[in-house]
ROMI-646261 format. One record per residue (C-alpha): residue in three letters; x, y, z. Coordinates in steps of 0.001 Angstrom, whole numbers, padded with zeros to 6 digits, always signed. Layout:
# residues N
AlaXYZ;...
***
This chain:
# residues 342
Unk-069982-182816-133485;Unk-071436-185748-135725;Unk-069786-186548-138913;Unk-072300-188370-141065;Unk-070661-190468-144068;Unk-072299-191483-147141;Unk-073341-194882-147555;Unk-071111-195809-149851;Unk-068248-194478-148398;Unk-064989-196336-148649;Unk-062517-197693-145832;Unk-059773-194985-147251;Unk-062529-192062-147442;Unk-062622-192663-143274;Unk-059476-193110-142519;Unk-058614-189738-144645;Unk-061610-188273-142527;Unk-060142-189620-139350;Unk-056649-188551-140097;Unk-057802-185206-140529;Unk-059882-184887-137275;Unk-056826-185797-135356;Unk-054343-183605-137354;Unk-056530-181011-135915;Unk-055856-181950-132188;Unk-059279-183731-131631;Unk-060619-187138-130745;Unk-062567-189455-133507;Unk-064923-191891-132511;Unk-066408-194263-135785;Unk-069795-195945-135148;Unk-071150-198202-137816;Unk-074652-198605-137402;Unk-077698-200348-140108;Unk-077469-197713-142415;Unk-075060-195331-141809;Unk-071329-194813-140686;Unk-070626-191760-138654;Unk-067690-190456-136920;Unk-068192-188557-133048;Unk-065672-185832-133100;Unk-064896-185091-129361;Unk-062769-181165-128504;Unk-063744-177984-129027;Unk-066296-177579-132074;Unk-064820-174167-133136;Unk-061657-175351-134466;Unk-064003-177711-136871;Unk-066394-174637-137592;Unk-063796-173295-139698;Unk-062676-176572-141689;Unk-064754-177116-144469;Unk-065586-181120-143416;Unk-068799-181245-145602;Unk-066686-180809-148890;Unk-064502-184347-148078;Unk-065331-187178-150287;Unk-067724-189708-148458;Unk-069559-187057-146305;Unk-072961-186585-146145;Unk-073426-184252-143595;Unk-072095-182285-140070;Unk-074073-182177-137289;Unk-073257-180175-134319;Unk-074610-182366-130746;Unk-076317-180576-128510;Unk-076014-182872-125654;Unk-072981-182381-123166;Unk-072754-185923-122908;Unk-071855-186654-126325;Unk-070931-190299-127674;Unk-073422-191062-124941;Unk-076077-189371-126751;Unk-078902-190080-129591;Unk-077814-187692-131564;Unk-074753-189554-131817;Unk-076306-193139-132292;Unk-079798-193308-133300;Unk-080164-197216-133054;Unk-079678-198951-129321;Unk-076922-200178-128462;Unk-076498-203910-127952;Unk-073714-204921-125694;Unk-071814-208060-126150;Unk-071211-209593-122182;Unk-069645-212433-123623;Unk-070582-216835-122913;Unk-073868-215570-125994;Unk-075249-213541-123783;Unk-076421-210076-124876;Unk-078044-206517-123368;Unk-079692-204236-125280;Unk-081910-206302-127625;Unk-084905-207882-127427;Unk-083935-210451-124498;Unk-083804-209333-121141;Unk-080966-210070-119188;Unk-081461-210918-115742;Unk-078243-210749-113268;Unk-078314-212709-110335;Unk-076909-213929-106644;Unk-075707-213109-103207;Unk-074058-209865-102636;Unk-071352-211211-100946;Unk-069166-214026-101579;Unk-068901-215970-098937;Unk-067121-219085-099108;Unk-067040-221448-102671;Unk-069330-223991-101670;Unk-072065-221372-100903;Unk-071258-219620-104220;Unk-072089-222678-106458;Unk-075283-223276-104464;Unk-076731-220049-105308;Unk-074857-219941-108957;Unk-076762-223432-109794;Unk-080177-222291-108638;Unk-079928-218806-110265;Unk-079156-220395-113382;Unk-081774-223214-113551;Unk-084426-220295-112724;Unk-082897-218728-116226;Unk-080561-215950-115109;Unk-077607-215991-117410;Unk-075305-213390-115366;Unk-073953-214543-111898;Unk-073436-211067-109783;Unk-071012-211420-106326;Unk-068961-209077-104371;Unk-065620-209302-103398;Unk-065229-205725-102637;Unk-067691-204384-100883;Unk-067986-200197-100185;Unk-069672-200213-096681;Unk-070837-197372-094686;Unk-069045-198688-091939;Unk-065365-199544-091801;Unk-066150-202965-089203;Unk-068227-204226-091477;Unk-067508-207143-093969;Unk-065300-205697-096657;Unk-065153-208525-098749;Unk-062879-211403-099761;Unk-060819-209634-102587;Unk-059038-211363-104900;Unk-059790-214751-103385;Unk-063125-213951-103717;Unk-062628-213013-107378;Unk-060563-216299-107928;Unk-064164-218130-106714;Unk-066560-215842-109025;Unk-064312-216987-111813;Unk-064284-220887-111044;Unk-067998-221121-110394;Unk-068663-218631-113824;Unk-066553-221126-115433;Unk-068082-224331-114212;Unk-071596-223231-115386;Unk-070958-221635-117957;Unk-072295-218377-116481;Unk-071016-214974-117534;Unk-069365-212870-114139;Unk-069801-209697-112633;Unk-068443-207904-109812;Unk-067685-204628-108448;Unk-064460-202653-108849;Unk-063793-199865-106208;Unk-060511-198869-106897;Unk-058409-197507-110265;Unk-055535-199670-108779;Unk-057575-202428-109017;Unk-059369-202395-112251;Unk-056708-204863-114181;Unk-057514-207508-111127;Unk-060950-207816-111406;Unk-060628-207645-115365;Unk-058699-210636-115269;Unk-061361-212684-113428;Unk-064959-211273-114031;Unk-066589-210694-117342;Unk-068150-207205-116714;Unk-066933-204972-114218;Unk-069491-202843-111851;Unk-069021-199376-111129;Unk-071286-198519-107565;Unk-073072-196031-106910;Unk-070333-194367-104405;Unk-068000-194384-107551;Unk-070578-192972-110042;Unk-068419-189943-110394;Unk-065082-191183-109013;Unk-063445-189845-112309;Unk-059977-191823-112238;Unk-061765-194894-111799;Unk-064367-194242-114979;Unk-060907-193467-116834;Unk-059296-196525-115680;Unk-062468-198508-117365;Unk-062562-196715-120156;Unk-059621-197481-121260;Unk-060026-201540-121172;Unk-061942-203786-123281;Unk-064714-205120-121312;Unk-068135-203971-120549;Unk-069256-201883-117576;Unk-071836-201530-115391;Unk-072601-198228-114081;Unk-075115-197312-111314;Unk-076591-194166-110927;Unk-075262-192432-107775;Unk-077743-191972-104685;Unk-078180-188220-105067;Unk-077258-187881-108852;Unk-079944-186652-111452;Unk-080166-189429-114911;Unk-077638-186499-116813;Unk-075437-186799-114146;Unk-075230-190865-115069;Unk-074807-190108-118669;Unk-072081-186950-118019;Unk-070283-190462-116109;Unk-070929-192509-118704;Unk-069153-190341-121236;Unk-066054-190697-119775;Unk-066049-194350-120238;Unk-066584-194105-124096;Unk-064942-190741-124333;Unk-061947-193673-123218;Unk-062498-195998-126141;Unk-064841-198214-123858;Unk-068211-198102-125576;Unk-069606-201187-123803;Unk-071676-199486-121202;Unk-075099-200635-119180;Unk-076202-198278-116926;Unk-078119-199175-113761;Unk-081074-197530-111874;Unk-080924-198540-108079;Unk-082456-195961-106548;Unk-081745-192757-105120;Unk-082145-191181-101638;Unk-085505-189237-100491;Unk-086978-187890-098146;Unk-089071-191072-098285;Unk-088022-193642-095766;Unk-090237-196631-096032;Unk-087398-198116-098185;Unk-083654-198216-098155;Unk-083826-195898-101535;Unk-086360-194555-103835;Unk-086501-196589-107371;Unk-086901-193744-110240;Unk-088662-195972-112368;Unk-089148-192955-114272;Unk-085221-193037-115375;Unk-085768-196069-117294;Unk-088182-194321-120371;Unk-086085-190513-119815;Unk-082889-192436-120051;Unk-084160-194392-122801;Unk-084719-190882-124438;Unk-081724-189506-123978;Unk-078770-192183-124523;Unk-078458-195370-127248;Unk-076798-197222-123918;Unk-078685-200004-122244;Unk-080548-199714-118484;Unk-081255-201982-116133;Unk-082972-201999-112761;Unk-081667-203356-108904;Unk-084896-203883-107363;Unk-082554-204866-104529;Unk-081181-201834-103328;Unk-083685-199639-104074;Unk-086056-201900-102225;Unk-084176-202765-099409;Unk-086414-205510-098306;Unk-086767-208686-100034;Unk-091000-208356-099812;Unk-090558-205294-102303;Unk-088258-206511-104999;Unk-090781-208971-107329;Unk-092971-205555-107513;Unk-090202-203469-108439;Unk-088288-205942-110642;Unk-092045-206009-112509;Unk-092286-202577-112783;Unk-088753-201674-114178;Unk-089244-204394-117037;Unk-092771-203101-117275;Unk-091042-199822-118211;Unk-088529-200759-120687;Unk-085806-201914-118824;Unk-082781-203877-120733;Unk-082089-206465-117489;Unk-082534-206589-113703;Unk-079696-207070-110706;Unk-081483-209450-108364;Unk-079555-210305-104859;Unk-080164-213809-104252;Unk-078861-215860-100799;Unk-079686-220190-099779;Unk-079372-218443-096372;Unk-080605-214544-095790;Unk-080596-215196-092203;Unk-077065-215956-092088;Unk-075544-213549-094632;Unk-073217-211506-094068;Unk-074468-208435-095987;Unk-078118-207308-097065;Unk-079594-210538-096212;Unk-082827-208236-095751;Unk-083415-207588-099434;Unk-082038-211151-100686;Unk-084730-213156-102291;Unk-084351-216982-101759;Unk-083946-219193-104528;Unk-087555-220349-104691;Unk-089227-217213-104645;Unk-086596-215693-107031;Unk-087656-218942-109385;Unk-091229-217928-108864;Unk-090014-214155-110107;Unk-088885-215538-112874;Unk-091852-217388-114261;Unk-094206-214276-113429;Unk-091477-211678-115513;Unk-091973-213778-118612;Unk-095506-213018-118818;Unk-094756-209079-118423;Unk-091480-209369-120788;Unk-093727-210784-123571;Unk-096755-208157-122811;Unk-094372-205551-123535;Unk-092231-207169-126391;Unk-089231-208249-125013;Unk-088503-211897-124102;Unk-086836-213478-120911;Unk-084471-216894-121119;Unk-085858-219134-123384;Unk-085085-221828-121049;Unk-087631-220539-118231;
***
């Protein structure tokens, strides 16, 4: 249910409001938008049926959400939300935020390499695992925290905001100390301790849709990071599996507008998994700003040859740079802007 206050409605009229919601054994959430304040009421809607809420001073109305997925919703929040990632750099707005580098991190030498050249082509966010889900248990897993210690010192040194994956609720206070946004994958789209765990910190998320999961199954994981307090939240579109085997997943570029319908939350695209194959991703980074998306994940390796995971689908730094220049064109043909420094 949707509280909506008046506009002039005073600090002590929402905290009375607030007060109340809770006395009843349900959870408040205030979002102060352009024009209007309103307060999400998450529990059973039943207990409020019967409490007169319209008659407190400072409402305007009560509106019940229709939506399962609740805070998530545009019922809730009519205006998009625009998601602070810290270092300036925002999501959600006009500017498209492009996220960039290898999948793995390798070693710190190789990790400033690709950092530098990401960053003079105009991405702003440096991606890099250091815990990496694979489908088989001999392959590279990752360097952990060490790794993490390396994303940090490189972010640092250029002034780059960080991102890596979390895979584990036991982990989630490491990788907060050292990245800047923390990615859920797609394996852990619906691994509900872990979408807890983030929901209760104070740093934005990233969370990818999971290979076999409809765009209401995203948002339905979604709401239990705000439903936590957490209500900075990007959602990613990286493909999901087919029957279609030409590429390593199937980009829903069709998720971008329906998502767009359904939630206030920002989306962006990764070209890179869906693709699979490094030949695939300028056409599919294209088409996902093309429709409306909020950023892009691009993988990015000096060296695809010699990587040690999805070197296939890593662009290298030149042709990513030519990406670049060409999504400018398309961001501004669709009125949205890349780095004004490309």
């Amino acid at each position: 249910m949707i509280i909506v206050l008046k506009p002039e409605v005073t600090e002590a009229q929402i905290k009375h409001i607030i007060d109340k919601v809770k006395g009843l054994g349900l959870t408040p959430h205030v979002s102060k938008g352009a024009e209007r304040t309103i307060i999400g009421v998450i529990g059973p809607e039943d207990v409020l049926r019967v409490t007169p809420l319209e008659a407190f001073p400072g409402v305007e109305n009560v509106i019940p959400v229709l939506a399962p997925f609740r805070l998530v919703s545009r019922e809730f929040r009519k205006e998009d939300s625009v998601i602070d990632l810290g270092k300036g750099i925002k999501i959600g707005g006009k500017e498209i935020v492009v996220m960039a580098g290898p999948c793995t991190i390798e070693n710190i030498d190789n990790l400033f390499e690709i950092a530098r050249e990401v960053k003079k082509a105009g991405a702003t966010v440096l991606r890099g695992g250091a815990f990496k889900p694979r489908t088989s248990p001999y392959s590279f897993q990752g360097l952990g925290k060490a790794g993490l210690q390396m994303l940090r010192e490189v972010g640092n040194e250029l002034g780059l905001v960080t991102i890596s994956e979390v895979m584990d609720s036991r982990d989630v206070d490491l990788v907060a100390e050292y990245v800047d946004v923390l990615q859920i994958g797609c394996r852990n789209m619906q691994n509900f301790n872990l979408l807890k765990e983030v929901g209760a910190i104070k740093k934005p998320v990233l969370l990818k849709r999971g290979m076999a999961s409809t765009v209401k199954d995203m948002l339905m994981s979604a709401e239990y990071i705000l439903s936590g307090g957490n209500f900075s939240v990007i959602l990613c579109e990286r493909g999901i599996r087919t029957f279609e085997d030409s590429t390593r997943n199937t980009l829903d570029i069709s998720a971008v507008p329906v998502t767009k319908q359904l939630s206030h939350l920002p989306i962006i695209v990764d070209p890179s998994h869906a693709a699979g194959k490094w030949g695939l991703v300028p056409s599919l980074a294209k088409a996902g700003i093309a429709a409306g998306a909020d950023g892009l994940l691009i993988e990015v390796h000096n060296r695809p040859e010699e990587a040690v995971s999805d070197g296939a689908q890593s662009l290298i730094p030149e042709r990513f740079s030519e990406l670049m220049l060409q999504l400018k064109g398309i961001a501004n043909s669709v009125g949205r802007k890349l780095n004004e420094n490309i």
